[in-house]
C-alpha positions in Angstrom: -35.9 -11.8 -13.8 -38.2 -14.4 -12.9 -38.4 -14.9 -8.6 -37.4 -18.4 -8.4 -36.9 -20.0 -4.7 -32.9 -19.5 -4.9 -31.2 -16.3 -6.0 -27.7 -17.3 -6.1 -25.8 -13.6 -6.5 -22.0 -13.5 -7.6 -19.6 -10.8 -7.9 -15.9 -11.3 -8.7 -13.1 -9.3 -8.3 -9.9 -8.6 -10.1 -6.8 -6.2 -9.5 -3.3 -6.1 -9.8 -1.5 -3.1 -7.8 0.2 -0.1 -9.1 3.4 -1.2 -9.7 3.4 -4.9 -10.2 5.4 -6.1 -12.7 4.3 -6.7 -16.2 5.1 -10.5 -15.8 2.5 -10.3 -13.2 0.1 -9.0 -15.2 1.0 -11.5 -18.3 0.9 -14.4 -15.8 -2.4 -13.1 -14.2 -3.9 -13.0 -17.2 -2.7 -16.0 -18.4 -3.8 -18.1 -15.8 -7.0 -16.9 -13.9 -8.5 -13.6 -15.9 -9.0 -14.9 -19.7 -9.8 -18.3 -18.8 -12.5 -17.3 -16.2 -14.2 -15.3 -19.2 -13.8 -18.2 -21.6 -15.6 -20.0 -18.9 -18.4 -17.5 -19.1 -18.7 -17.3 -22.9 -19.0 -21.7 -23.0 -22.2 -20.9 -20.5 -23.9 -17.7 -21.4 -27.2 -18.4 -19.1 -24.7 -17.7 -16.3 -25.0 -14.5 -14.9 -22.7 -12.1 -12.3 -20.8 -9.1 -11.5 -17.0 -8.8 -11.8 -14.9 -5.8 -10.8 -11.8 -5.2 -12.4 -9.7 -2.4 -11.3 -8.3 0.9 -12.9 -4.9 -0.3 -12.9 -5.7 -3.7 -14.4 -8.6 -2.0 -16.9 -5.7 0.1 -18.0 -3.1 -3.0 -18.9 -5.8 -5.0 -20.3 -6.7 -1.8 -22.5 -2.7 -1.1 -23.8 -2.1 -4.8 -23.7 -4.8 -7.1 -24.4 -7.7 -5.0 -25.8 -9.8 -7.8 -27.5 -10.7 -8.7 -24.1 -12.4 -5.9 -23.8 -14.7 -6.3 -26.7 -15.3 -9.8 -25.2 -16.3 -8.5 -22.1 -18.2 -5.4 -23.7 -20.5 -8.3 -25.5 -21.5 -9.9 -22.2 -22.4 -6.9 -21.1 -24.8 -6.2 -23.8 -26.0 -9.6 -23.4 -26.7 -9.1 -20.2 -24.7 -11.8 -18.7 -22.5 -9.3 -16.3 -22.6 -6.3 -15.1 -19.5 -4.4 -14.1 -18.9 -2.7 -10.7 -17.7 0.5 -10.0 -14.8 1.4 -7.3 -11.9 3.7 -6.4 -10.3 4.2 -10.0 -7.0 2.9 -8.1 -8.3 1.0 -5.6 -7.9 2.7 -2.9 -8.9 2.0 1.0 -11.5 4.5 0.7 -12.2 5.7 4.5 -8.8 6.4 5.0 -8.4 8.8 1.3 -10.2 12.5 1.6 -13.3 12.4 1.1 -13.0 14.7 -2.0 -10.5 11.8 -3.7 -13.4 9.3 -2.3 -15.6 10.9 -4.8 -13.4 11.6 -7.3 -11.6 8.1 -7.5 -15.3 6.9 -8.1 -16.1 9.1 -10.7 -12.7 8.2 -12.5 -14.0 4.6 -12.2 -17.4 5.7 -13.3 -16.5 7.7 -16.7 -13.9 4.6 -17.9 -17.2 2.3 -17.2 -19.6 4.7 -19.0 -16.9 4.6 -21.9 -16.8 0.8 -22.0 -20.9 -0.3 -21.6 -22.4 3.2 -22.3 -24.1 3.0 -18.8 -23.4 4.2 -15.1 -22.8 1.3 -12.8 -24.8 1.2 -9.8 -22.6 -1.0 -7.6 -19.6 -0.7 -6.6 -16.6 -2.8 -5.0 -15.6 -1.9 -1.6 -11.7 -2.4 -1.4 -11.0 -5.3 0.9 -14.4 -4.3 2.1 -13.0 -1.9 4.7 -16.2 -0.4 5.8 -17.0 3.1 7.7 -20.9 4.4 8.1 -20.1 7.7 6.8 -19.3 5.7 3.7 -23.2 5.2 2.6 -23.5 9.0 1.8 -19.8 8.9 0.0 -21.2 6.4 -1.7 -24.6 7.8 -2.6 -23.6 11.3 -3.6 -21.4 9.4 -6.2 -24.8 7.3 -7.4 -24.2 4.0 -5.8 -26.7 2.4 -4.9 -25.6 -1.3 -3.6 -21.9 -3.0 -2.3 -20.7 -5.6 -1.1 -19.8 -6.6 2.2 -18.7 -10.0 4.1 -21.4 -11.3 6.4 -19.5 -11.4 9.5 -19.5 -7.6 9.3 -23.1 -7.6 10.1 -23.1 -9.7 13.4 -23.2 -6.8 15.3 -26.9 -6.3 14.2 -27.4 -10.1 14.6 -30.1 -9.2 17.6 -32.0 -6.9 15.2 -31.7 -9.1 12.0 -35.1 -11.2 11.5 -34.6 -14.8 12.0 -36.1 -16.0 8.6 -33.0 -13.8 7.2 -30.6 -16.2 9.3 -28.9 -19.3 8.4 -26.9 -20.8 11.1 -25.1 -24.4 11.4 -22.4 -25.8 13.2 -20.0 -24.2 11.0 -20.9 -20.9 9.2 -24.0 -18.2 9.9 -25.2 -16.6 7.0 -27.3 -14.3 6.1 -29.9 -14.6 2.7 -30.9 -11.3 1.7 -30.0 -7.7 1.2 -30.1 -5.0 3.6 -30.2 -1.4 3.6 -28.7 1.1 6.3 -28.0 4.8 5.9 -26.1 7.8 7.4 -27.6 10.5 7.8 -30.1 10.0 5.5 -28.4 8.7 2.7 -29.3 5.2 2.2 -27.5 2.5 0.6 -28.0 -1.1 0.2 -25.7 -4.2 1.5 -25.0 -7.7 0.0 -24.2 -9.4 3.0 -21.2 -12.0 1.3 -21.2 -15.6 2.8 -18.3 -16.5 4.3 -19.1 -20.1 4.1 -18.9 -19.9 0.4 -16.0 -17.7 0.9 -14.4 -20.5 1.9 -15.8 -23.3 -0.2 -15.5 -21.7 -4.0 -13.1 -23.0 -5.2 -11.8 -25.0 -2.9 -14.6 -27.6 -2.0 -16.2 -29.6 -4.4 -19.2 -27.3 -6.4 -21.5 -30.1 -5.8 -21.0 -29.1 -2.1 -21.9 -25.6 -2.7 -24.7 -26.9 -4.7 -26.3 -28.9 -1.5 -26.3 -26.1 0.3 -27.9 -23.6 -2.3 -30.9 -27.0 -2.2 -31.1 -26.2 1.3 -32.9 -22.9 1.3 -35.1 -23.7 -1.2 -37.3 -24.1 1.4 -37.0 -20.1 2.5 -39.3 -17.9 0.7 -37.3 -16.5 -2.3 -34.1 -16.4 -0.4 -31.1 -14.7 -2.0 -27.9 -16.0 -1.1 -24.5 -13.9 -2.0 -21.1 -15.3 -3.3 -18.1 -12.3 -3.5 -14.4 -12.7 -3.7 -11.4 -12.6 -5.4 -11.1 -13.3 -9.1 -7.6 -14.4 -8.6 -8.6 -17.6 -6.6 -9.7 -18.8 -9.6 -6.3 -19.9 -11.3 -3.6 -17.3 -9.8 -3.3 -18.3 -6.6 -0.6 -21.1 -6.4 -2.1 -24.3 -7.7 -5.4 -23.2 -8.5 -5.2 -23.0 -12.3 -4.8 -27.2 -12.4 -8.1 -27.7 -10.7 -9.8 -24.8 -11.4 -9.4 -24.8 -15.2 -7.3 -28.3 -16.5 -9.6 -30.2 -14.0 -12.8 -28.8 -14.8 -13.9 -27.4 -11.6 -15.3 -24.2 -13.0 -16.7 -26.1 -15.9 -18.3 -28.4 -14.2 -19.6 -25.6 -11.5 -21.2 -23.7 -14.0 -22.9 -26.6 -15.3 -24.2 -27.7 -11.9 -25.6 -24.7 -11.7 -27.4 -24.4 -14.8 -28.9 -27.7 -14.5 -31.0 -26.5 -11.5 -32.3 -23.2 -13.6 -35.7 -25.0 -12.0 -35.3 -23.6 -8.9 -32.4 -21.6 -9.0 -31.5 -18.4 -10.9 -27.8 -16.8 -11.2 -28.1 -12.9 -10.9 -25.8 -10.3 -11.1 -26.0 -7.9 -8.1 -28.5 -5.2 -10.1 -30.7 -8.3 -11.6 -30.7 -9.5 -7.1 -31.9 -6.1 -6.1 -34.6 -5.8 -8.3 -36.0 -9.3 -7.5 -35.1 -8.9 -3.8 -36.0 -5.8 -2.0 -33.7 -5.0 0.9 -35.5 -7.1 4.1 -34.6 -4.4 6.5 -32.3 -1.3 7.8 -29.3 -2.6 9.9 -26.3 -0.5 10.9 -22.7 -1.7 10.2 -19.8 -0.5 12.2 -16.3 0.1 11.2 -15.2 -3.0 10.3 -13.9 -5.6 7.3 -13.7 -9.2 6.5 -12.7 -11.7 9.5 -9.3 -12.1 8.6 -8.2 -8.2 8.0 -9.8 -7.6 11.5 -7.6 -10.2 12.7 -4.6 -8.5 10.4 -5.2 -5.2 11.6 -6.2 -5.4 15.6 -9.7 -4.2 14.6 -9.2 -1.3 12.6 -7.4 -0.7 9.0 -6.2 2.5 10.4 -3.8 0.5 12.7 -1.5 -0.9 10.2 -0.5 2.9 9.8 0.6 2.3 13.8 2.0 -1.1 13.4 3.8 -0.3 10.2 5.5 3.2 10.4 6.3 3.1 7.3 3.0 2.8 6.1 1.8 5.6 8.1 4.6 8.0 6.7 3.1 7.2 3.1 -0.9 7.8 4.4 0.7 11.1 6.0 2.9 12.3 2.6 -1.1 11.4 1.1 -2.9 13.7 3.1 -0.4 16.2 2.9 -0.3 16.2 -1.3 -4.3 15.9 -1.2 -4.5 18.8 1.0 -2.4 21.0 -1.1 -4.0 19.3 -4.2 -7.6 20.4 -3.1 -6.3 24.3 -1.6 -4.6 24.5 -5.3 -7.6 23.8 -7.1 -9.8 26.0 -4.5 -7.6 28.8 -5.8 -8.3 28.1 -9.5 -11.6 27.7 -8.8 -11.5 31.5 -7.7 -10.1 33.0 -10.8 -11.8 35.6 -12.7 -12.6 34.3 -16.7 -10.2 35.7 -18.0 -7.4 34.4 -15.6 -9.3 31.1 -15.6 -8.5 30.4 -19.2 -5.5 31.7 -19.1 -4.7 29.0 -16.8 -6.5 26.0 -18.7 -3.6 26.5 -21.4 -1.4 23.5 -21.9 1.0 23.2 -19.2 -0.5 25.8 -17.3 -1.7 25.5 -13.7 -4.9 23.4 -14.4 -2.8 21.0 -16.7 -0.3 20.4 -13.8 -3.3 20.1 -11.6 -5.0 17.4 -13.3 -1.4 15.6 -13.9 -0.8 16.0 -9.6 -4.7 14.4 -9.5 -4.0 11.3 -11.1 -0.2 10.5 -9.5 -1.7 11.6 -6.1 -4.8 8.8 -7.0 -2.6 6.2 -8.5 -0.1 6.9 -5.1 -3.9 6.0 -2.8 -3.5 2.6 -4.3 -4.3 0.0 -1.4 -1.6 -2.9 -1.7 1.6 -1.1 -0.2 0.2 0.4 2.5 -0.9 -3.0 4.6 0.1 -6.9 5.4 -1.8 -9.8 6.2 -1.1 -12.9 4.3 -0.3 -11.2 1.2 3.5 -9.6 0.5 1.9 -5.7 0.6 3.8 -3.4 2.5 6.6 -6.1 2.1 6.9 -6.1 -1.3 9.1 -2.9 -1.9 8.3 -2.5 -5.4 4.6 -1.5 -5.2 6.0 0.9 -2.0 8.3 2.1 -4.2 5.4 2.9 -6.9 3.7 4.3 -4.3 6.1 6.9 -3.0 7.4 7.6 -6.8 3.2 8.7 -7.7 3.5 10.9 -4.6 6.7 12.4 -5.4 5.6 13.3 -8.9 1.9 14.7 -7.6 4.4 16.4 -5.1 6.0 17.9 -7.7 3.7 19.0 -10.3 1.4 21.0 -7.5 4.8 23.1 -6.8 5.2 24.3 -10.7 1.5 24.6 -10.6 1.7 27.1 -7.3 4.5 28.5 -8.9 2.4 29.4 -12.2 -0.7 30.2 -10.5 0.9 32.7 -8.2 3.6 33.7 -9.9 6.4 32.4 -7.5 9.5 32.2 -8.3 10.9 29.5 -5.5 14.7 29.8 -4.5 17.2 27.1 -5.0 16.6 25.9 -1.5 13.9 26.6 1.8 13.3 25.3 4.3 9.6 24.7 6.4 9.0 23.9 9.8 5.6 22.1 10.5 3.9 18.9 11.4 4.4 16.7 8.5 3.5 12.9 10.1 0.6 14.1 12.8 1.7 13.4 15.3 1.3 16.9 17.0 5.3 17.5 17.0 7.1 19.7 14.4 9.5 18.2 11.9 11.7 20.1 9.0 11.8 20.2 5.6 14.7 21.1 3.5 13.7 21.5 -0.7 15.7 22.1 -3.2 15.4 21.2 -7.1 17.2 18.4 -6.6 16.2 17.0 -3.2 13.7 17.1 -0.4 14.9 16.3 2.9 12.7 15.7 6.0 14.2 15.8 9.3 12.1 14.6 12.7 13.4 16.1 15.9 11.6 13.7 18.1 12.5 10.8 15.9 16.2 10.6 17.3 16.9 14.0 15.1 16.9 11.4 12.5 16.6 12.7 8.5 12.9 10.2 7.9 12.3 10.8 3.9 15.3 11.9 1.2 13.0 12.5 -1.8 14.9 12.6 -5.6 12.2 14.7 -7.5 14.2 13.8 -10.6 14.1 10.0 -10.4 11.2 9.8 -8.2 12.4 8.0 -5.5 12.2 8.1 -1.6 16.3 7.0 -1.0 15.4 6.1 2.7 12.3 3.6 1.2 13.2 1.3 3.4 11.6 -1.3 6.0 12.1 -2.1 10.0 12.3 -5.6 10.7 8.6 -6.8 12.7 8.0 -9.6 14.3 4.7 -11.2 12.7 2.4 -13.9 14.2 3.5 -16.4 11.8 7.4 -16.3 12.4 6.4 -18.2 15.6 5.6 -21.1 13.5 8.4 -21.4 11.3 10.2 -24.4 11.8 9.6 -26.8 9.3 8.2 -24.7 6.7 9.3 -24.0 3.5 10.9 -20.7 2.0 10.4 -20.0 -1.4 12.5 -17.0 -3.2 10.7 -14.0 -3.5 10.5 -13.6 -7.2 11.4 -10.6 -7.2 14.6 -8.9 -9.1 17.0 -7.2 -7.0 15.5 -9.0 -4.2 17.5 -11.6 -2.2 16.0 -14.8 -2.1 16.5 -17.5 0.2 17.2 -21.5 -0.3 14.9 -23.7 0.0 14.3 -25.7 2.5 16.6 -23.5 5.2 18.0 -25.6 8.1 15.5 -24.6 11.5 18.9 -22.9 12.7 19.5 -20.2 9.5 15.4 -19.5 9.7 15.9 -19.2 13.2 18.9 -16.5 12.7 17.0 -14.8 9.9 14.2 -13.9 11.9 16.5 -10.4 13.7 14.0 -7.9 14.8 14.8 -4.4 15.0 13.2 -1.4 17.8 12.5 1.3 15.0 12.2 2.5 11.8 14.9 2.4 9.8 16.3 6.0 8.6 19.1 8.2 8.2 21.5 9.7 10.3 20.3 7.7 13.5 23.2 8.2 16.4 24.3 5.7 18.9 27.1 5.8 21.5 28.2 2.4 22.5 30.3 1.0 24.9 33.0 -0.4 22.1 32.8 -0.9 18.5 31.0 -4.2 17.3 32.5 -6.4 14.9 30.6 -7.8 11.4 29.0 -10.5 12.9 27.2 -8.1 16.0 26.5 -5.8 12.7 24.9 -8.6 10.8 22.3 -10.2 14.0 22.0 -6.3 15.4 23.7 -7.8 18.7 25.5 -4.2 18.5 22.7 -2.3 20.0 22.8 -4.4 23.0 26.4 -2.1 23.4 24.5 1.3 23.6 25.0 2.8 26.7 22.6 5.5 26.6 19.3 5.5 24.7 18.5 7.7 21.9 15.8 10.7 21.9 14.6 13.7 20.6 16.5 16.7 19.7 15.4 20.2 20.3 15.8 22.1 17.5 18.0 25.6 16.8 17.0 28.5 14.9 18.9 28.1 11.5 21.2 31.0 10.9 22.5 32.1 7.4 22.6 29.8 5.5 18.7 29.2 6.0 18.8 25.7 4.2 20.0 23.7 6.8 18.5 22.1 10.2 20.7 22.3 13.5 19.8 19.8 16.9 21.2 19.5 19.9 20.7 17.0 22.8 21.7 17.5 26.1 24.3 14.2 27.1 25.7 13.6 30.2 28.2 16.4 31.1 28.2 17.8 27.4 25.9 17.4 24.7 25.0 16.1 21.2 25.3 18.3 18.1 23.6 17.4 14.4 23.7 19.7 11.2 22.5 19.0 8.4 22.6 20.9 5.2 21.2 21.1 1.9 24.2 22.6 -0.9 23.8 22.9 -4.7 20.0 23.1 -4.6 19.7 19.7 -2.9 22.5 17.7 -4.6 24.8 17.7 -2.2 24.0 16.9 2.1 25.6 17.6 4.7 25.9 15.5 7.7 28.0 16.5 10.9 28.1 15.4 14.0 29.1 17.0 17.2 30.3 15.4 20.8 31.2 17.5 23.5 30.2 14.3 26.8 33.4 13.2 27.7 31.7 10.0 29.1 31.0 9.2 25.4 33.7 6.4 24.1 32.0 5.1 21.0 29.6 6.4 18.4 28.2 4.9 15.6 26.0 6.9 13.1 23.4 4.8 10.6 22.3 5.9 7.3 19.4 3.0 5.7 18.8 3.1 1.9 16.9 1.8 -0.7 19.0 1.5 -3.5 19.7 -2.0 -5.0 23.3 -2.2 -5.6 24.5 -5.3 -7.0 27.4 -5.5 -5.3 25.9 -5.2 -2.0 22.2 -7.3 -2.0 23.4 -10.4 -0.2 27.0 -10.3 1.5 27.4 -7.7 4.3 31.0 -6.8 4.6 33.3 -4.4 6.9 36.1 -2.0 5.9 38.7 -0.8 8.9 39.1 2.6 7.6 36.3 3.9 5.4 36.5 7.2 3.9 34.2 7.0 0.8 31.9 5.0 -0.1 29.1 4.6 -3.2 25.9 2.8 -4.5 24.5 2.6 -7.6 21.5 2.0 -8.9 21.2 1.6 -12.8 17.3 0.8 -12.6 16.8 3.8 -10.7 19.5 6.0 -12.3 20.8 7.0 -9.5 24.1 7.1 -7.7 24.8 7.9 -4.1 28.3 8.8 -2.8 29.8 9.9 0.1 33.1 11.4 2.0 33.5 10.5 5.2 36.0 13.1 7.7 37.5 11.1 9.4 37.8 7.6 8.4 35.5 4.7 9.8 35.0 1.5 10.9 32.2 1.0 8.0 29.6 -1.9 7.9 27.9 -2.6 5.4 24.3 -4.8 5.9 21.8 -6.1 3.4 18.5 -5.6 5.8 15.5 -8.5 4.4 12.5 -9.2 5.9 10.5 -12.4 6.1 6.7 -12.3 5.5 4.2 -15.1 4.2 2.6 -14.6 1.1 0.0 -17.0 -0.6 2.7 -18.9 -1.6 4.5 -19.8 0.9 7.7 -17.7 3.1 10.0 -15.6 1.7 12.7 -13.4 2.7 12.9 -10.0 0.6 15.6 -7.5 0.4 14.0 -4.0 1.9 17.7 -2.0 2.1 21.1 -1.6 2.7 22.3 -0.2 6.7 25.7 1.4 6.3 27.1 1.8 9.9 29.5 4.3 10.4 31.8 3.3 13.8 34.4 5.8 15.6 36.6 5.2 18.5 36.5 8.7 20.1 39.5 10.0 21.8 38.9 10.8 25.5 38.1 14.2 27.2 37.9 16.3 24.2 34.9 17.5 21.9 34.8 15.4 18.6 33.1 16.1 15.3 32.7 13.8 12.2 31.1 14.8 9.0 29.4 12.8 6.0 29.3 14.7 2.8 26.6 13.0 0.5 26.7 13.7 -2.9 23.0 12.2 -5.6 23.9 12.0 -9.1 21.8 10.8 -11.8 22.8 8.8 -14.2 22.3 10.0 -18.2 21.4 13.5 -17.0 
């Protein structure tokens, strides 16, 4: 590559999340990915990176695999070169190091497969940055990423002014730059954010202009990364970016300077610009997911606590995952092939490996302006990849070393990190956890089978935007199952839509209230302004025969509080009951929060005097959930949605159904109340 006086470098990336629906795919495809290369093929002396991820590589590959031949001959061309990255895309500081590397070299081997070489950049997933990453990175043969410009700022003092570009809008930065940790170096495409913000949503002759504005620089090298979906998937971009022209016509802009300005792909950059200098990032990521995340990605697992019981379950597989394969890794020849058999230990090793990767994917586990963690679906994918890696590193262990598991144990340990102790209850058909210091409440109800997480569900959290609702349009969400809203909602129903709740939504929650609430307390969750004590933590009981059940007690007022819960028919079948021995105590209500997408049950919330049964059923999951209630109850039944902002607009989602069970206790005598839950799955 020829020096010329501008070195415009592009990178463009493309992903859709474990999860997604096919029509998402179809539609992203549609609209932004094969149009973008069409654009590429009508001007070959264009040149870039794109990044497209495992997930997407893998629908393109079942479902549209001549695109793949059409990108395999730009490759050899020469016109782009692909980018590595976490197979699934994870956030890779917050993954194991071990699945850090691993993920890469997923991404690395499908790569080699596709252009016959190694790729020698690589992606950083929402460019969530850590310093230890540059020796990650470089033990897995990277030698360049990409990160925004605003994450160097830090080492603004340090950088050399000729390296600066500051106006009264933007600073940017034109050149590369190379930092290290502990000796491991690797170098950094500082992205501009001014271009961030222009392509495609300025006129390119704009972005041109200011491209002839460092011509006077000495060779300066100027980056452009970001989305691929901007470029027709996001709402209205496919009008102006493709049936307008605006790519067209950018592409030609661009080649009609070729004078003074060369295209590059990141590799083509690097070998025409050295790196100018050694700076040091800190943790960090683009402007707006600092803003998202109070600094730090690792806070979303605070914020959301749902998220952070799905980085938790992670860990938790990965850490069995990697003892598993230790232990394999130990075996004499002999035993070792023994093992490599089909569906022997390694086979249900590597099948645990890829559903504990694919469960790492980024999308679910965070929310900025993009659905995310709102969009139940992709959590759902999430916690089902989990459940199955879950699953096959048990009939691994159990091959390895010859364990025969019984029907049902139990396991007391720190499952969320948080330095307290929590239960688990497995059986065959069931895993059950139960947090003590989380009101005693059961916090995960795992079916193996269908791999689902029943209690999938999502608190209600107030978000920056929802102060700035009135006014605004809601869109539906889209999404089947889900409940959409109207458009156009009066200020007043927005304003009533927007109910907040204090914590996590889970199973077997207690409350004693001061008298029963009616639907409409049940519906705006008025009916915890009736508690008359606050819950807590239970202190747990040493489980007597039978072993597969948790018992916690509380300590209330001149009595106490009494929870069991047990695991019958290897998991099928759950106990609930409920023990009251405070005379002070008038009312309780008990609150069970599922996942399950019932028909019947999505958008009207309802209330039956005297429940003592109650179902919901699930045919896309195939899965039905019954219960017996002893005795009867005022019942409640509430379809819990959220409202979050996506690129599109707002949108209120379903995330669950609250069933809230409501007893008028009798005065000065003990009072118990069991629930007798009862999974079945359908066609088994």
């Amino acid at each position: 590559m020829n020096p010329r006086p501008v070195t415009f470098a592009m990178a463009v990336h493309c992903h859709q999340p474990v999860g997604n629906f096919g029509f998402v795919f179809e539609e992203a495809y549609a609209k932004c990915y094969e149009p973008f290369l069409s654009a590429l093929e009508r001007h070959p002396r264009i040149r870039m990176s794109l990044h497209y991820s495992g997930p997407l590589l893998d629908w393109i590959t079942d479902e549209r695999p001549d695109f793949l031949k059409r990108l395999q001959e730009r490759v050899r061309a020469g016109q782009i070169e692909l980018l590595s990255s976490g197979y699934y895309e994870p956030i890779l500081p917050v993954i194991p190091d071990a699945d850090q590397r691993g993920q890469i070299r997923q991404m690395d081997e499908r790569l080699r497969k596709l252009t016959g070489q190694p790729a020698a950049g690589l992606w950083l997933t929402e460019r969530v940055w850590e310093p230890q990453l540059a020796a990650i990175l470089q033990e897995a043969g990277i030698r360049y990423t990409v990160l925004d410009s605003s994450q160097l700022e830090s080492a603004r003092p340090w950088i050399a002014p000729e390296s600066q570009v500051q106006d009264s809008e933007f600073w940017d930065l034109v050149d590369c730059f190379q930092t290290e940790h502990q000796g491991a170096g690797l170098t950094i495409f500082p992205a501009s954010v001014r271009l961030r913000y222009w392509v495609p949503f300025q006129p390119p002759e704009r972005t041109l202009d200011f491209l002839r504005s460092l011509k006077n620089r000495q060779q300066a090298l100027i980056t452009f990364a970001d989305d691929g979906e901007k470029f027709g998937f996001w709402p209205g971009t496919h009008r102006w970016v493709f049936e307008q022209g605006w790519l067209d016509r950018f592409f030609t802009l661009l080649e009609q300077e070729e004078e003074w300005l060369a295209t590059a792909t990141l590799g083509e950059a690097l070998k025409a610009h050295a790196p100018k200098q050694l700076v040091y990032v800190p943790a960090s990521s683009y402007q707006e997911m600092m803003s998202w995340s109070a600094g730090s990605f690792r806070n979303f697992f605070l914020k959301y606590p749902e998220s952070g019981a799905m980085q938790q379950r992670m860990l938790r597989v990965s850490g069995r995952l990697a003892n598993l394969e230790s232990d394999l890794g130990k075996l004499k020849p002999a035993a070792a092939r023994k093992a490599a058999k089909p569906q022997g230990p390694a086979d249900r090793i590597a099948s645990a490996r890829q559903s504990l990767y694919a469960g790492q994917c980024n999308c679910a586990y965070w929310h900025g302006v993009f659905g995310g963690l709102y969009l139940s679906h992709l959590r759902r994918a999430v916690h089902r990849n989990l459940i199955d890696a879950e699953a096959a590193v048990d009939e691994a262990e159990a091959l390895l070393k010859r364990r025969i598991r019984p029907a049902v144990d139990s396991f007391e340990s720190d499952l969320d990190g948080d330095g307290l102790p929590e239960w688990e209850l497995r059986g065959s058909e069931a895993h059950l956890t139960v947090d003590p210091a989380e009101d005693g409440a059961i916090t995960a109800w795992d079916i193996p089978k269908a791999g689902l997480n029943l209690l999938d569900t999502l608190h209600r959290h107030h978000e920056p935007y929802h102060d700035h609702l009135r006014g605004k349009k809601w869109r539906p969400s889209g999404t089947p199952g889900d409940q959409a809203t109207q458009w156009n909602e009066p200020a007043l129903q927005q304003e009533q839509a927007l109910v907040y709740d204090r914590k996590r939504r889970l199973a077997f929650q207690d409350f004693a209230l001061s008298e029963l609430p009616d639907l409409s307390a049940a519906v705006n969750g008025t009916w915890r302004d009736r508690l008359v004590r606050e819950t807590g933590s239970f202190q747990s009981e040493p489980a007597k025969a039978p072993a597969h059940r948790v018992l916690l007690v509380r300590q209330q007022g001149q009595g106490q509080l009494r929870k069991e819960i047990t695991m019958q028919a290897a998991g099928s079948r759950i106990r609930c009951a409920y023990a009251v021995t405070d005379p002070e105590t008038r009312c309780i209500a008990l609150e069970f929060n599922f996942a399950l997408r019932d028909p019947r049950y999505l958008q009207v919330p309802g209330c039956v005097e005297s429940a003592s049964s109650f179902e919901l059923l699930e045919e896309n999951a195939g899965i039905t959930l019954s219960v017996k209630v002893d005795p009867p109850a005022r019942l409640f039944h509430v379809p819990i949605e959220t409202v979050s902002e996506s690129e599109g607009g707002l949108e209120r989602t379903y995330q669950g159904l609250s069933l809230l069970w409501c007893w008028q206790l009798p005065e000065n005598r003990p009072w118990t109340a069991t629930l007798d839950w009862r999974v079945s799955l359908l066609n088994k």
